[in-house]
N, C-alpha and C positions, 0 to 999 in steps of 0.2 A: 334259267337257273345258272346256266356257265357263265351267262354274261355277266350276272352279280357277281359270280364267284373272282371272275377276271379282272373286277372294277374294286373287288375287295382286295386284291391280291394287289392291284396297281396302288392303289392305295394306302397300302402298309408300306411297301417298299416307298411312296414320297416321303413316309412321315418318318422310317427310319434314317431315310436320308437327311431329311430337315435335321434329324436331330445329329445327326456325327458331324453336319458343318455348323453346327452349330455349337456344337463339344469343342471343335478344331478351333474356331473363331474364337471361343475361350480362351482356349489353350495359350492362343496366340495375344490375347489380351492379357491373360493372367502373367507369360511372359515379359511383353512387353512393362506390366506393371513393375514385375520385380528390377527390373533395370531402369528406373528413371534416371532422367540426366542429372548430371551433379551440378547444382543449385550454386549460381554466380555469386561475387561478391559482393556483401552490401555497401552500396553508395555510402561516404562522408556524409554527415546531418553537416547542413549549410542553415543558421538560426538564418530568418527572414528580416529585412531591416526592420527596426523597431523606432517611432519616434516617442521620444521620453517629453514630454512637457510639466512640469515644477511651478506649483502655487507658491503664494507668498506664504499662504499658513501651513504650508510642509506637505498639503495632502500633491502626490503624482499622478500624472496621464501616461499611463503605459499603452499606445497603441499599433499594430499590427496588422499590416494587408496580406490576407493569406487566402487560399484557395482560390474556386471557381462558381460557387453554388453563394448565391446570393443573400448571406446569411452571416450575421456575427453573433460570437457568445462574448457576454458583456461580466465580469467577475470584479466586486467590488471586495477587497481583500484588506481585514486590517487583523495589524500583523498583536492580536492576543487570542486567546482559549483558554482551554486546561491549563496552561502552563501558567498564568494567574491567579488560582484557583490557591488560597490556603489549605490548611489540612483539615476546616470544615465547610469547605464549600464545592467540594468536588460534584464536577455535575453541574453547577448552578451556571456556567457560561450556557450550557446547551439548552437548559430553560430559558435565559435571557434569549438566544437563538430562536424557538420554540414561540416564544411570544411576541419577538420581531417581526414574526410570520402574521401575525395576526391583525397587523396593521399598521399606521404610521396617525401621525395630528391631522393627516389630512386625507389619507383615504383606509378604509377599514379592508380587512384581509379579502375578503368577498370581492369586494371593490378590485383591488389590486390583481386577484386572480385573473376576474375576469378581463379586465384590461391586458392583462402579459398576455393570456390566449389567444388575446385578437389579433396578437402583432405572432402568434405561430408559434410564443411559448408559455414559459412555468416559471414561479419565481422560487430558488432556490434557497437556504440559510442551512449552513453546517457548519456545526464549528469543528477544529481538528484541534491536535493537543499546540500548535502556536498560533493558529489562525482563525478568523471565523470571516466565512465569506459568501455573499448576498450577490446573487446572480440571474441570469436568463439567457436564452441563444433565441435570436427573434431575427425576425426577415428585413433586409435591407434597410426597406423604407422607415421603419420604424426603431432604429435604431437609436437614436440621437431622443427620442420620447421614452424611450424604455432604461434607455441611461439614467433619466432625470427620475423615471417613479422610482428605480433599487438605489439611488442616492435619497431619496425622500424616505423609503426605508428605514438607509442605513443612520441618518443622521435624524429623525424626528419620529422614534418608534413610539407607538403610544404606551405597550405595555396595558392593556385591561385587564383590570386587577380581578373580573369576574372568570375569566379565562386559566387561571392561575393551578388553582385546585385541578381540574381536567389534566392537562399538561404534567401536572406533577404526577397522577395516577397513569398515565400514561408512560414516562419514567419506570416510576416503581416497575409494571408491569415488564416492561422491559429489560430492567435491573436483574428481576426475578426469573426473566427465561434465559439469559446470559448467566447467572449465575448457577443456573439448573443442567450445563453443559460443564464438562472436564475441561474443553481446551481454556473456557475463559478463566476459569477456575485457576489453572497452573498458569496463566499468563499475568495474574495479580498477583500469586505469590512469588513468581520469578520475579516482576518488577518492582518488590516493594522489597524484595530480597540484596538486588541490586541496584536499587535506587531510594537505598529510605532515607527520611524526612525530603523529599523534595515530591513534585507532582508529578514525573515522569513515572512513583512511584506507588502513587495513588489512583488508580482505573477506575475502582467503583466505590461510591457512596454508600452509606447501611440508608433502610427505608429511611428510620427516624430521619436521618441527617436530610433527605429530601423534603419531609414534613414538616421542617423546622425553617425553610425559606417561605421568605416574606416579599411582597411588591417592591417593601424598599430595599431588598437585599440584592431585587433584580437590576434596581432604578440606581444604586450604587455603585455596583459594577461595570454596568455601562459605563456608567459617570466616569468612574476610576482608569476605565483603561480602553476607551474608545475618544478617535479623534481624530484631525489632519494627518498629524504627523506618524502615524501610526498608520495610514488607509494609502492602498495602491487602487488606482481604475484602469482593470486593465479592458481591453476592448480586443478582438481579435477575428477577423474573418473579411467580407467584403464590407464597407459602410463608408458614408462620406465626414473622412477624417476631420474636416472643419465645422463641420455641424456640432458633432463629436465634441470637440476643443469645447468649443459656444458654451454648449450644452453645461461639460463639467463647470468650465468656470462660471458661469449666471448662478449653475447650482449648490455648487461647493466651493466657492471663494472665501462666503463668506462662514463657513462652520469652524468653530473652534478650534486652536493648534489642537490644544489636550496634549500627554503625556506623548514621551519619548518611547520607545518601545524597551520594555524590559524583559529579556529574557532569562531570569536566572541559571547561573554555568551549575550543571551537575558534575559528580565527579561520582561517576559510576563506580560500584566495589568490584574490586575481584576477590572474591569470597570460592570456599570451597565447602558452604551451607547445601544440605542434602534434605531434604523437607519430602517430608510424603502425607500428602491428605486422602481421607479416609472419602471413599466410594464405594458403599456397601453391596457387594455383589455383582460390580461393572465387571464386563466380559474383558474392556480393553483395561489396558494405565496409559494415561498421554504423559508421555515423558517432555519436558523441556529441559536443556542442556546449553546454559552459553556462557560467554563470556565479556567482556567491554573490548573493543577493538578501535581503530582508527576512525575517524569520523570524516564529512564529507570534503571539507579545509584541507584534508591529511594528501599527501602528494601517494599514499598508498591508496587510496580508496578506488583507486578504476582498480588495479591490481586483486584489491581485496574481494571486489565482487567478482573480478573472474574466478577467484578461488574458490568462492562461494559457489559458484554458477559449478564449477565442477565436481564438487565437494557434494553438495548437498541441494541447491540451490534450481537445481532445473530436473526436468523428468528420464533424464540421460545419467543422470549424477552418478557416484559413485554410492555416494551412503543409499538412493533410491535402490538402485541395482541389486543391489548386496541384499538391505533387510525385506523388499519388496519383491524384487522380481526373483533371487534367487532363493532367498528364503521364507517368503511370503508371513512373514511377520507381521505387518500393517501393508494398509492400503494405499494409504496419501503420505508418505512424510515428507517434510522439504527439509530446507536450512532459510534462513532469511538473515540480512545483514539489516538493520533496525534502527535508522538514524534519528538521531535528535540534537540541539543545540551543543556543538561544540564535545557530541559525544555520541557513541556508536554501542548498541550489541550486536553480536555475532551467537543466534543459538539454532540448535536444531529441535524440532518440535514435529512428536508423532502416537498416533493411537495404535499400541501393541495389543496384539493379544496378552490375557495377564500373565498366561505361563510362559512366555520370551521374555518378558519383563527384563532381566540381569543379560539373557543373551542379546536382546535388541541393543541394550547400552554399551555394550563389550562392542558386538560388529560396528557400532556407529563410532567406539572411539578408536576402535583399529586401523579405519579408515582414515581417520586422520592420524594416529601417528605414521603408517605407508606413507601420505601425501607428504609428511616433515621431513620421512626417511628418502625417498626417491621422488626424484621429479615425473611429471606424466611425459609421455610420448608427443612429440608435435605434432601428431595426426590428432589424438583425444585433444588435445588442448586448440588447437586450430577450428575443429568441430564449436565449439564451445567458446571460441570467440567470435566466431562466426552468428553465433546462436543469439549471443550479447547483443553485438551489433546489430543483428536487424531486428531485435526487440525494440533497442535503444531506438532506432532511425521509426519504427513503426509505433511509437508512445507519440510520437513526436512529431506524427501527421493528419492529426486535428487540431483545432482552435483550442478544444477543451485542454488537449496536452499539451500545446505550447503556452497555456499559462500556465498549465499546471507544473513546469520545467522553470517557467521565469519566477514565479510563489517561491519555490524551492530553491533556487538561487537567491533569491531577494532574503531568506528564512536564514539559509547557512553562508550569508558575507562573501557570494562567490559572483566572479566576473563572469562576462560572456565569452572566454577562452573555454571555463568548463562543458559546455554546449560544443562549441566549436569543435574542440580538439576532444571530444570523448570519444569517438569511433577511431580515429587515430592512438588514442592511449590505449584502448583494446589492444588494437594486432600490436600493440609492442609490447605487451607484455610477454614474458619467457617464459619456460619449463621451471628454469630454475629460480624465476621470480615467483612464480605459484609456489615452488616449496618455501621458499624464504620467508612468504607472509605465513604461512601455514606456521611455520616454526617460530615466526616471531610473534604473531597472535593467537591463534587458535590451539589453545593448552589445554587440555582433558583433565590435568592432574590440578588447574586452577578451576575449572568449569565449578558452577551455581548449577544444585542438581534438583528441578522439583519435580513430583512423580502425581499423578492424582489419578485412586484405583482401588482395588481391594483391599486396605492395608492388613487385613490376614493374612492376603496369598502374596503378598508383594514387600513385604517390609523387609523379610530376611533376603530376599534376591536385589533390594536396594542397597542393603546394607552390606553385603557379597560382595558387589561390586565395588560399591565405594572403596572397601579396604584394598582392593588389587587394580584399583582403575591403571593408576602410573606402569605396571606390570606388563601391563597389556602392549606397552612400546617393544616389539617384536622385530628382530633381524630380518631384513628383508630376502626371501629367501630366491 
């Protein structure tokens, strides 16, 4: 019986032991956590050499030797979308997309699937509001094969006209659960608020206007605005560049120039329209709040996004801080800078509870009249170009990002300086440069206000505000 007792007794005292060095090694860990080292600076993006090759019919070979891993994504990019779209055909590029998927004159969608699978991918079609673009990331060897089926695609879609109906319910249905959500809600009426009569202003179709396209409305538009000179191939990862070349030209020399690329210039409003849609008995309001700002051309635009980035723009921000972490107002809000041809928004966008409604808009715009009034600290602002930069330099270390960086240079008429020199144009920018943009574009008392929410419990707190927005510019104490 003593011996149990002794062997019980030894036994406690291990296990209280185990546990205080094991408490302590916490300790010691948990310490250790709170002090991590402070995080170096991010590397210059250095663009990787690119060789550009030029058909006679206008269509480009943009190609790129990039990584390690034995694999290229292959984006066949021609430069129309939405922004084509009249004001009753909204939607109808992403059905002509939708049906491109389906197949080509010579092999039918099934067909094409499986083929891209064999070679390790998927064949992709999206259109965005200036581009629609027909893609795959496939394994080495099969590179130069896989080029040739998303050009056979892109240039000899068949368009089955029994496919049609499907795809357009499909649409709809989608129409209907984006419309069934506040944010999409207040992002139609902000953009058609400050972009009407153009298609940056136009998001969503009504069902009818879906049920009213025809085969040949799809067989049209292609026609209208698909072509050489309008199509980039770009190719980007490891693959043997001369095959490649081969390849484009046998396959695409001899397709049609077709049209020049048309983008029409908007000339975004600065309006001080207040719009509130009715959400019967939502818990939150998603306010949107912007304005038209510099565009990507603009020698302010690194600047402008740092502002952003500090402003509203990243999970550190100020306006976050303020209605989320200290006031617990909403959950997610950001700010976004929202580019498009030749023209920019700048707004902030968030799901309030409905009774902060007039105080969420107030703290958000206080926040930027501080930023116009005083510059930030170059510790905050250092933080935050820091944050920039190695966003920047980490978009920009896939195949997928580095077209999707050259797309976007090729979209907004910009050289390969902007690539080069963007992590450079971060750390210059100043304190006092952030205020300057702030005060030279970001105006509260000019902002486009749409609100969508309970309009019983929320009209007179929109309306509150609106009268005393400018007010709100408060001495900095």
């Amino acid at each position: 019986m003593k011996k149990l007792e002794i062997k019980s007794f030894l036994a406690i005292c291990f296990v209280l032991l185990t546990i205080s060095v094991t408490v302590i090694a916490q300790d010691e860990v948990k310490e250790e956590k709170e002090t991590p080292p402070e995080g170096g600076t991010p590397k210059d993006f250095s663009l990787p050499e690119k060789k550009v090759v030029n058909l006679e019919n206008g269509l480009k070979l943009v190609m790129v030797q990039y990584g390690q891993i034995p694999k290229a994504t292959i984006s066949i990019v021609t430069k129309t979308g939405n922004i084509n779209e009249s004001a009753d055909q909204v939607w109808l590029s992403d059905i002509m997309a939708d049906l491109m998927k389906e197949g080509s004159q010579n092999m039918n969608g099934d067909q094409i699937a499986n083929k891209i699978a064999g070679m390790g991918g998927e064949l992709n079609i999206n259109v965005s509001m200036h581009t629609t673009t027909a893609g795959a990331s496939v394994l080495y060897e099969f590179v130069p094969e896989a080029v040739s089926i998303v050009a056979d695609v892109v240039m000899n879609p068949a368009f089955p006209e029994d496919e049609l109906g499907r795809l357009i319910n499909d649409r709809k249905r989608s129409l209907n659960v984006s419309l069934s959500r506040a944010q999409p809600q207040a992002r139609a009426a902000f953009m058609a608020a400050v972009y009407p009569d153009h298609p940056y202003g136009r998001v969503y179709p009504t069902e009818d206007m879906l049920s009213s396209y025809t085969i040949e409305d799809v067989k049209s538009f292609y026609e209208n605005n698909f072509g050489a000179k309008r199509t980039t191939v770009y190719v980007v990862g490891k693959f043997d560049e001369s095959k490649v070349e081969n390849v484009v030209k046998e396959s695409m020399s001899g397709w049609k120039s077709g049209p020049e690329t048309n983008y029409p210039v908007a000339e975004p409003q600065v309006t001080d329209i207040v719009s509130v849609t009715n959400r019967a008995d939502a818990p939150q309001s998603t306010i949107m709040f912007g304005i038209p700002v510099a565009n990507p051309s603009s020698e302010d635009w690194v600047a402008l996004n740092v502002t952003n980035s500090l402003l509203g723009g990243s999970f550190g921000s100020r306006i976050t801080r303020n209605i989320r972490e200290d006031k617990g107002y909403t959950y997610s809000p950001r700010s976004v800078v929202n580019s498009n041809y030749k023209s920019a928004i700048w707004y902030e966008i968030a799901d309030v509870t409905t009774d902060v409604t007039q105080p969420s808009l107030e703290e958000i715009t206080k926040e930027i009249y501080r930023l116009q009034d005083e510059a930030p600290s170059e510790e905050e602002l250092d933080g935050i170009k820091n944050y920039g930069a190695g966003i920047f330099v980490l978009q920009n270390s896939t195949p997928g990002g580095i077209i999707g960086q050259l797309v976007n240079m090729d979209v907004h008429d910009l050289d390969d300086s902007y690539l080069t020199n963007y992590v450079q144009n971060i750390y210059a920018v100043t304190p006092e440069k952030v205020k300057e943009i702030t005060q030279k574009y970001i105006k509260p008392e000019d902002m486009t206000l749409v609100v969508v929410g309970d309009k019983e419990k929320i009209e007179k707190q929109v309306e509150a505000f609106d009268k005393q927005r400018e007010s709100l510019r408060l001495p900095v104490k």
